[in-house]
Structures are given as structure tokens and as C-alpha cells.
C-alpha positions in Angstrom: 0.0 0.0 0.0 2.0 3.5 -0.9 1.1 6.8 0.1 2.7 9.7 -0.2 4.8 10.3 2.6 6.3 13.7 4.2 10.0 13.6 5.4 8.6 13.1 9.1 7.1 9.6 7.8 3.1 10.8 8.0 0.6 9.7 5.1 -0.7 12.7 3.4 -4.6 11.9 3.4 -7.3 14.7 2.2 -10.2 14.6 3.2 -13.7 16.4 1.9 -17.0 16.7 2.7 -19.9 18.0 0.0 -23.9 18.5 0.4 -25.9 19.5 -2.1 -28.7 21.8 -0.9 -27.1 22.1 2.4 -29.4 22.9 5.4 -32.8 22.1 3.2 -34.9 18.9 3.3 -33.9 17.4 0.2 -29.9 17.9 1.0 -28.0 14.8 -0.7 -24.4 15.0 1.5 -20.8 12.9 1.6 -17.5 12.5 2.0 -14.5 12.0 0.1 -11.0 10.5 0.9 -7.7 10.7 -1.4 -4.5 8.8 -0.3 -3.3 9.1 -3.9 -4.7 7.9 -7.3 -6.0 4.7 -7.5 -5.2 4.3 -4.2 -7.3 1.3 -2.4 -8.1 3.1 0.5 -9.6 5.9 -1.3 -13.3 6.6 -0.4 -16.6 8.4 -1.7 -19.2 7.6 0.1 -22.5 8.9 0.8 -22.8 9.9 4.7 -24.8 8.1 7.2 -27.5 10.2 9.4 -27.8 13.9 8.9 -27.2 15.2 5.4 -25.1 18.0 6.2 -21.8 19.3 4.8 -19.7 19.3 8.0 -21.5 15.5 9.1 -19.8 14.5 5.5 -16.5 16.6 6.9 -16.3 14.8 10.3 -17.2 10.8 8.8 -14.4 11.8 6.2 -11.6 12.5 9.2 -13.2 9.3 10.9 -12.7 7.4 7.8 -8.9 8.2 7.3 -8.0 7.8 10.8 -9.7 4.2 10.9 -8.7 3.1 7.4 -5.2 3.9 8.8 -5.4 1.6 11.8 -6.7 -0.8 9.8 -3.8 -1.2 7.0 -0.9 -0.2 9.6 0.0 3.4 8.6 0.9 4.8 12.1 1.0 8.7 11.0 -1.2 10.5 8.9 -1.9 14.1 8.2 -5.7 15.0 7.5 -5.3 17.7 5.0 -8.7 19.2 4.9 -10.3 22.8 3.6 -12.5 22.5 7.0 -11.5 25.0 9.8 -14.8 23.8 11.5 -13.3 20.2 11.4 -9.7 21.0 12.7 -11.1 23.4 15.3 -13.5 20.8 16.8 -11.3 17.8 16.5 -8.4 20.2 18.0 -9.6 22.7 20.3 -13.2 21.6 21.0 -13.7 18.0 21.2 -11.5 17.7 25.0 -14.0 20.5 26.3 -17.0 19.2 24.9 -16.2 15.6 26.4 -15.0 17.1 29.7 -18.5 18.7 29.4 -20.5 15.5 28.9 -20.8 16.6 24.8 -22.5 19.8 25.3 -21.0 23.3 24.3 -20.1 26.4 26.9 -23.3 27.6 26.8 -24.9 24.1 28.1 -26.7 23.6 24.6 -25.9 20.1 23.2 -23.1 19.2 20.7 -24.5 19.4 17.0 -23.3 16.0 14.9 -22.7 14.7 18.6 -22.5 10.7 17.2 -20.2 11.3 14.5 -17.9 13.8 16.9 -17.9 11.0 19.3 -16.7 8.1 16.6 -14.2 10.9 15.6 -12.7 11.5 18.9 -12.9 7.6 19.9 -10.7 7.2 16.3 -8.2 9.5 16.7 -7.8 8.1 20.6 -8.6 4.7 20.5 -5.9 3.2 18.2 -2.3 3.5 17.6 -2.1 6.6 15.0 -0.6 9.5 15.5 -2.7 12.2 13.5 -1.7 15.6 12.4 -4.0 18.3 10.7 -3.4 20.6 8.1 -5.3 23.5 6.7 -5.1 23.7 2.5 -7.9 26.5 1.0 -10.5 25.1 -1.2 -10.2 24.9 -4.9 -6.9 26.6 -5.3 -6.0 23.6 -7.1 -4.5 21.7 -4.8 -4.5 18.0 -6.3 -5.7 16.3 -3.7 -8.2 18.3 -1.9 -9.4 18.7 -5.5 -9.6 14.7 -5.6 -11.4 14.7 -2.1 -13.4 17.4 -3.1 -14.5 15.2 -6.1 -15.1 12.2 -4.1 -17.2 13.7 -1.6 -19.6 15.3 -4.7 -19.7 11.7 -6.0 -20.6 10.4 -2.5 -23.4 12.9 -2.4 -24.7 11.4 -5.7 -25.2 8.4 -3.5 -26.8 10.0 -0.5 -30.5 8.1 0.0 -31.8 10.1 2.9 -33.1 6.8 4.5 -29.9 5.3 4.9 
């Protein structure tokens, strides 16, 4: 299985999340993961529960990190176009847990169930995860490949999953 590597030895992995007609009844969302062409551990898929973009951003993080443990890549960096993602899983995730999954004003966590398999990924298993911010569609390859995957994922989306 080869990836492409950085000098420190992590697995460069993007990862993308897309909904069409985000926020509306008939939204068709999900997610996208590039580990390099024709890689075998490359994804697009639609999500499962809410049909949101960010719910297609965390299952896509969730996906790389577990696809990783699975095949024994022990680094990875999660390249995504998602501030919302690397905030939560960074900054927002320990509080929220601390604060039995509810935010500082006492309202519940949004996407709580996918948060949760996110947080019990990146803690659970053996690898070591780094993030890193890339803009959308300023033709980076791969978060244009993710981006692409999540779209086709989408496609997919039956909203009775």
C-alpha cells in the first residue's frame, strides 16, 4: 500500500465533505478521501445520518484515521479545507467531552455521534494524527480529488440510509 509520505514519515490523506442543498430537506451530503490515485483506501461515500456538509467533513476524518489503523499506517496528516473540522477535533472536542458533549453555553453538541466516533478514532488506536489546513479549490490535487469524491458520495446520498 503507498502513500505519499512527508519527510517526518506521515501519510498525506485529504479529506472532503460536499452536500448538495445544504441545510434544506432534500440535502444529498458525503464525503471524500484521497490517499493518492488509485489508491485502495480511497473513499466516496455517501454519509450516514444527517445530510449536512460538515457530518460529511467529520465521517471523512473518521474514515482516514480508521482506514489507517486498519492497514498499519501509524501517521497520517488529514489535510482538509475545514477550519470547523480541525477546530472541533483540536480545540473543541476535549471540552465538549469534559462537558458531557455539550458546548459552553450548556446547549448540546451538534453532529454529537459522528464527533464521538471521531474522537474515539483518533484516541482509541495507535495513530498518531496531524492536521493541516489547504484553501479550497486553489488547485491543490488532492483536496481537489477529495473534493470530487465527496460530490460523488453525495450522488449516492439516500436520505433513509
Amino acid at each position: 500500500m503507498m502513500a505519499n509520505f512527508d519527510r517526518d514519515g506521515f501519510a498525506q490523506v485529504y479529506t472532503d465533505g460536499a452536500c448538495a442543498s445544504n441545510g434544506r430537506e432534500d440535502a444529498r451530503a458525503g464525503y471524500g478521501v484521497y490517499w493518492g490515485d488509485n489508491h485502495p483506501l480511497n473513499a466516496s461515500e455517501p454519509v450516514s445520518g444527517r445530510a449536512t456538509n460538515n457530518c460529511g467533513e467529520i465521517q471523512a476524518a473518521t474514515r482516514a484515521i480508521t482506514d489507517a489503523q486498519r492497514n498499519g499506517v501509524e501517521k497520517i496528516t488529514i489535510n482538509t479545507d475545514s477550519r470547523f473540522l480541525i477546530d472541533s477535533a483540536t480545540k473543541w472536542m476535549p471540552g465538549w467531552k469534559q462537558n458531557g458533549w455539550t458546548t459552553a453555553s450548556g446547549a448540546p453538541v451538534k453532529n454529537q455521534s459522528d464527533f464521538r466516533a471521531l474522537d474515539r478514532a483518533q484516541n482509541q488506536g495507535n495513530v498518531q494524527v496531524q492536521w493541516r489546513h489547504v484553501r479550497a479549490h486553489q488547485g491543490e490535487y488532492g483536496n481537489e480529488m477529495a473534493d470530487r469524491f465527496a460530490k460523488e458520495g453525495a450522488s449516492k446520498y439516500n436520505r433513509y440510509n
